[in-house]
Every structure is written in C-alpha cells, then in structure tokens.
N, C-alpha and C positions, 0 to 999 in steps of 0.2 A: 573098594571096587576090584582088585587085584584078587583077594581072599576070595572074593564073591566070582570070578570069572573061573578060577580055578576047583572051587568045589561044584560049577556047572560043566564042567569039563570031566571031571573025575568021576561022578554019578551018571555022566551022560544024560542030565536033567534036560527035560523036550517039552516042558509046562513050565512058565514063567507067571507069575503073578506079586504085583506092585501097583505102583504110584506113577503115574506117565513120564515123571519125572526123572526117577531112577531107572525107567524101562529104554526110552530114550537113551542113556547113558550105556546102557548096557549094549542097545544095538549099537553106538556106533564106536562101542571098542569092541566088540564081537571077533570081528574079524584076527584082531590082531592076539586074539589066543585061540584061535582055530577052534569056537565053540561048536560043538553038536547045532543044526538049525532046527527050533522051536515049532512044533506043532499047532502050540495053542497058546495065547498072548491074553493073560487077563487083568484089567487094570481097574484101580477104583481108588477114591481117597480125593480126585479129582477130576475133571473132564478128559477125553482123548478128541481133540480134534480132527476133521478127515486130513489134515495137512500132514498132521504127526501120523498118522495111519499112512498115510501111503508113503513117507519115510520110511517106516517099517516095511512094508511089504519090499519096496527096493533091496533091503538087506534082506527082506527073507520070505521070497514070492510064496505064496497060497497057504504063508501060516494064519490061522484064524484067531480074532482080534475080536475080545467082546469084554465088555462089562464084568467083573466079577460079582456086581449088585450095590445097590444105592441104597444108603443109610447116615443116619446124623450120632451122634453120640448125645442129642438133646431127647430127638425124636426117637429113636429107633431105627426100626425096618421102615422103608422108603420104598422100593421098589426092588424086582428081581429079574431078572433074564431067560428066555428060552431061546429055542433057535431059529423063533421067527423074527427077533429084535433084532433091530440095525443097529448101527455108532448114539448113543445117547440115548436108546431106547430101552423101556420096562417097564414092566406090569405091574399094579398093584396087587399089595397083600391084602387083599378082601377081608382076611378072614381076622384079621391083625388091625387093619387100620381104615379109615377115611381119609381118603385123598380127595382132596378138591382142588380147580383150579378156578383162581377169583379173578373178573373183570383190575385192572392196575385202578382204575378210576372210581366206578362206581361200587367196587366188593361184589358183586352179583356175580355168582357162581356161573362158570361156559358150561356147557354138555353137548356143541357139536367139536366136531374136530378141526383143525386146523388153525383156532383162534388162541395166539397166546394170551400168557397170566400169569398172575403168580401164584405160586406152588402151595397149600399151605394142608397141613395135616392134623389131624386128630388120631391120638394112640387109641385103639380099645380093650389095650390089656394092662396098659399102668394105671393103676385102681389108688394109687398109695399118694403118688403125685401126677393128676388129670393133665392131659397134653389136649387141649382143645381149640381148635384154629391157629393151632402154630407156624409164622410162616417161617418157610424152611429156608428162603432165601435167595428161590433160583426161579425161574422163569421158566413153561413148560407149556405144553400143546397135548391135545390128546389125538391118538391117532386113529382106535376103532373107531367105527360111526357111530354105532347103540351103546349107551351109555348106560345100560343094561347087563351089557357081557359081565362075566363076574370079574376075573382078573382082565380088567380094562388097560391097553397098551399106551403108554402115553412118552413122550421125548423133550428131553430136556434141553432149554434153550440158551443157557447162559446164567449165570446172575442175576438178578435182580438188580443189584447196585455194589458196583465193585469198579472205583474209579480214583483218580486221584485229583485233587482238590489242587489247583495248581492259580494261585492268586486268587482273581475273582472267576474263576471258570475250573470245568469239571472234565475232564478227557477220561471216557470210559474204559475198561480194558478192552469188553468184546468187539465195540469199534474199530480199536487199531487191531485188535484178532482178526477181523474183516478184511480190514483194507492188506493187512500182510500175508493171508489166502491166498489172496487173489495173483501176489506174486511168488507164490510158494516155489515154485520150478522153476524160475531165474535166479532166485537167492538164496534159496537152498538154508529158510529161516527154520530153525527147529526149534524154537523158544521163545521168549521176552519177557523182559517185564520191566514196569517203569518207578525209574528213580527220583525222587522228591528232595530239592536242596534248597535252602536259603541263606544266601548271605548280601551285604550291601543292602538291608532290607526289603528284599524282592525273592520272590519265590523263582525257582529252575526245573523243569520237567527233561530229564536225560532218560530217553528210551532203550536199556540196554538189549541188545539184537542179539541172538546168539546165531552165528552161520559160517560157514567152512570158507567163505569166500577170500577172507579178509574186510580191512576197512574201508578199500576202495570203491566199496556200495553203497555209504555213508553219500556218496553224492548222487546219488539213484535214491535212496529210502528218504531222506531227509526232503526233499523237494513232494514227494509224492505225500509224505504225511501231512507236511503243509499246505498242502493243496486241498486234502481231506476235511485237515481240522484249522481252516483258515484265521479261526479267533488267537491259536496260538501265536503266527504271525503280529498280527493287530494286535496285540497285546504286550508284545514286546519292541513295537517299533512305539507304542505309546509312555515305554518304561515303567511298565505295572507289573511286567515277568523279566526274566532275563531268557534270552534265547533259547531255546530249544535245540538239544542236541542229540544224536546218534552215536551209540557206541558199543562197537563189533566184537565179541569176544567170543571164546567156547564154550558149549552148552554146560561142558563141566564146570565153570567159574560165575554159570548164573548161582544168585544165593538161594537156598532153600531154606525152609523149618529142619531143624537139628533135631526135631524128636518125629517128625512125622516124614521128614524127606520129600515135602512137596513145596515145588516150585512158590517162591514167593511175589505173587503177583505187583504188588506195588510194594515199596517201599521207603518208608519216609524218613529223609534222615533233618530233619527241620527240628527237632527238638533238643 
C-alpha cells in the first residue's frame, strides 16, 4: 500500500481504477500521504455499495464513481457503462451477448422493469465452447421500459445466493448489507464480512465490522442485528449455535483473496 500511495503521488495519478476493496483502502490512508485528489474513481471485480460511495466522496467531494464494466471470466462481457448509469448500472452488449432476466421461481423470462431476477446469459461469440442460459449468479432488474432498446440498461441487485450456512439456518450477506446501510452515518461501517467457526460441536457466526469507531459499538450493532435476524437468537438459547458475536477491527485487517484483492465475503473456518 506504501509503494502504491507513493507512485500516486509521484505521477500525480487523478484516475484510480480497482476492486472496492483496495479503493477503499486507499481513500482512507490518502490523506496521510498528501495524495493528489482523484477525478475519477472506477471499480469492478466486485459491487460498490451507495454506503461505500458516499465514504468516498466525504474524502474526495465531486470525484466521479462508476463502474469500469461487468464481466465473469466464465461468461465474458456482461455489461458496460455510459454516462447515463448510476451505482450498479449497465448496458447490455447486444451485439456480443443475451442477457436475460429469469422469474427465481417459475424461469420465465421479465421484460418490464422494475421486477427482480436472476441474471443469466448466453455468449454469441464463443462458438468453440457454447455459453447458453448461464446463470451468472447475481440478481438484477431492468431499468429502460422497451425491451426493444438495443443496449438495454439494466442494475444489478446483489447475489443471488451468497450466505452462510450457520447450524440449521442461513444469514444472507445482502441482508446484513441492508440492515448496516441503514446505519452507515452513526458507525462509520466501511466493510464486513462474516466469519464461520465450530467447535463444542455447534456452529458460531462472528460478523467481523470494520469501523473507525472502536468496539464500543459492539453494543449498538449486536442488539440491532438480533433484532433483525431474531432466529440467530432462538437458536442459540436452544444450544443448536453458539452466540453470535461482533468484532470491530480496521478495514485493512478485513481478509481478502491474495490473488484478486477482493473482500472476502464469508468465510468458513469449520473445516
């Protein structure tokens, strides 16, 4: 991180493009190497939340914050950005793919807007090995109304399923992504992600928080999550989990992927 603040220093670099993960990191040592403030902020590899976005702008008012474009390394091209896209928004590559979005229930394709789905794609340029109703794995909404446009604008809503398995129950990520929104300006959360342990034969879900506050918000966050997700509770006063716990550190000491530097969202250490 050092090497990297200093050769943004030294170039006078004013376009940053990363992983929200590493972008994150960088706004919030920025200051303390007196970087150049960034014009244009582009991230992909992972979601940018509006939480983490208005983090950003606090450190660096009316730098612009988009997409650098959506794509799988299964699928391909996914989607791309103009400068009519908001936070999670992009256009299909018409000319390159099918993008559809399917009913979760019934598979039956949406075409008006507004109704989530899941995501699922067809390549029409991998001839060698066919990519046909692939689903991509995320949950997404269309946003033009004519489903006719050519590059039709569509926003991405999350995963599909990206949870942890905690006993006999399932705590979502984007759920507690939800509910920790909503206190985003009291707690000043710029990260999480949840840890999985088992020992005494009973499984432990510890939600590691990353936030500037300290840990004495641990008695603020912890009460509110269980109010959320109340089966956590019930679960543990039954001795089927063991407690549930809160634990406050620096966004630098959350753990990431060592080859791709994105936040790892759950993590199970039960094996």
């Amino acid at each position: 991180m050092e090497s990297l603040m200093k050769t943004i220093a030294s170039f006078s670099i004013n376009v940053w493009a990363g992983v929200p993960t590493t972008l994150l990191q960088l706004v919030q040592q920025a200051s303390s190497f007196d970087l150049p403030p960034p014009t244009k902020i582009l991230f992909g590899g992972e979601s940018m939340y509006p939480d983490q976005i208005s983090l950003i702008l606090r450190a660096f008012p009316g730098v612009q914050i988009q997409s650098i474009g959506y794509a799988s390394v299964d699928g391909g091209l996914l989607g791309f950005c103009d400068e009519s896209c908001g936070p999670q928004e992009h256009r299909v590559f018409t000319d390159q793919t099918l993008l559809e979005i399917l009913d979760e229930d019934t598979l039956e394709p949406i075409r008006e807007p507004g109704r989530s789905g899941k995501l699922y794609l067809t390549n029409l340029t991998r001839m060698l090995m066919p990519i046909l109703r692939y689903p991509v794995g995320d949950k997404a909404e269309w946003i033009d109304s004519s489903p006719f446009i050519r590059y039709r604008k569509f926003k991405i809503l999350g995963r599909t399923e990206e949870g942890a398995r905690v006993g006999p129950s399932t705590v979502y990520y984007e759920d507690i992504h939800k509910l920790f929104a909503q206190h985003q300006d009291k707690y000043s959360i710029s990260g999480f992600q949840l840890l999985l342990k088992h020992y005494e034969h009973r499984d432990q879900l510890i939600v590691r928080v990353a936030s500037d506050q300290g840990s004495e918000i641990v008695q603020h966050l912890l009460p509110l999550l269980l109010e959320d997700r109340p089966f956590l509770e019930e679960l543990a006063k039954e001795q089927k989990i063991h407690p549930t716990q809160i634990e406050v550190l620096s966004f630098k000491d959350l753990a990431t992927n060592p080859r791709t530097g994105k936040l790892k969202r759950v993590i199970d250490q039960r094996g």
